[in-house]
N, C-alpha and C positions, 0 to 999 in steps of 0.2 A: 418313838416311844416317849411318854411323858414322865418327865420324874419328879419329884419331890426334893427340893433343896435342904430342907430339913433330912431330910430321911437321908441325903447324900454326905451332908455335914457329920451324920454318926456315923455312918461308914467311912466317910476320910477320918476321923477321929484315932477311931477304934484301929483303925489299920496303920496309920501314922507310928513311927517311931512315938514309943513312950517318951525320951526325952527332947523332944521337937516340940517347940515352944510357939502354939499356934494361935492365932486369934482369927474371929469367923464375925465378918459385917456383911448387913444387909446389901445389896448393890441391884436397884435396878430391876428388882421382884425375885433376883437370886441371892445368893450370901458370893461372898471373896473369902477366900481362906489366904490369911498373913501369915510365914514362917519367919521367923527376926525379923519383922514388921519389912518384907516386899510380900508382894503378890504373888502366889504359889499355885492358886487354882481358883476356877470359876465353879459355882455349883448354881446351876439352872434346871430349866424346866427340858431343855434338850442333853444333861445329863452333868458328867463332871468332868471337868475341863483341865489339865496339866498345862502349867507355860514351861515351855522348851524353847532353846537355844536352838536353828537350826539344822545344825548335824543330830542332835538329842529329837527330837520332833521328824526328824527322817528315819529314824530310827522307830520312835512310836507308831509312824504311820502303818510302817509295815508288815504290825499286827493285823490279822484279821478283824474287820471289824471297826477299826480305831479311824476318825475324821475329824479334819480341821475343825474346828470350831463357827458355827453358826447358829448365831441366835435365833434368826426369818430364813428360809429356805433361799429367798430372793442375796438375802448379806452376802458379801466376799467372803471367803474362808480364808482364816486368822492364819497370818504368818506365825505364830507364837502359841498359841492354845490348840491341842489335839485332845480329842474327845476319849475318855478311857474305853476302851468296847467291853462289851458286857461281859465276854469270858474272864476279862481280867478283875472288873468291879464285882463279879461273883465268888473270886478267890481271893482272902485277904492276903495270903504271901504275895502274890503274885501283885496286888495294889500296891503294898507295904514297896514292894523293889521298884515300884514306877516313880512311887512317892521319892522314895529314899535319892532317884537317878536323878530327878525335878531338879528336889532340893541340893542336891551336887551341884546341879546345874547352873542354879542361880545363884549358891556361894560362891561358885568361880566365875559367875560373872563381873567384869569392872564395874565398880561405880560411876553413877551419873553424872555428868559433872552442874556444877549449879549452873545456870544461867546470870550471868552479869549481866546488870542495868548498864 
């Protein structure tokens, strides 16, 4: 199914916690959705993408419906990005709680460490 990055961007929007401070850039003919400026989710032409940790993303997968992340049918599917399945992107509660688990997810994850020259 083809989707609309635009059209997914107001649906992440709208179902996103009201106080979830989000910013949405171009990437690559999709948008990146930024929550406290990390990367929270892909929106593409193969749909809307959550980043999970893991154990959180074994969890996503479980849903009916819900798959790794691939841009070209031929890509590796993403250790880190699961595809929201359509039962859940057509219920906003049920988006809002994937959202809401994401963004858990990547609060508690540790920071990066910088790379030293």
């Amino acid at each position: 199914m083809d989707h609309d990055p635009k059209a997914l961007q107001i649906l992440f929007a709208a179902a996103a916690p009201p106080d979830l401070e989000l910013l949405f850039k171009p990437m690559f003919g999709g948008i990146m959705a930024y929550a406290t400026g990390k990367p929270l989710a892909s929106l593409s032409n193969v749909g809307l993408a959550l980043k999970a940790p893991p154990a959180l993303m074994a969890e996503f997968l479980a849903a009916p419906g819900a798959v790794p992340l691939r841009y070209e049918p031929d890509d590796p599917p993403s250790k880190s990005y699961v595809v929201v399945p359509p039962a859940v992107l057509a219920d906003r509660d049920a988006l809002r709680g994937w959202i809401v688990r994401a963004m858990a997810a990547l609060a508690a994850a540790p920071a990066k460490k910088a790379k030293s020259r």
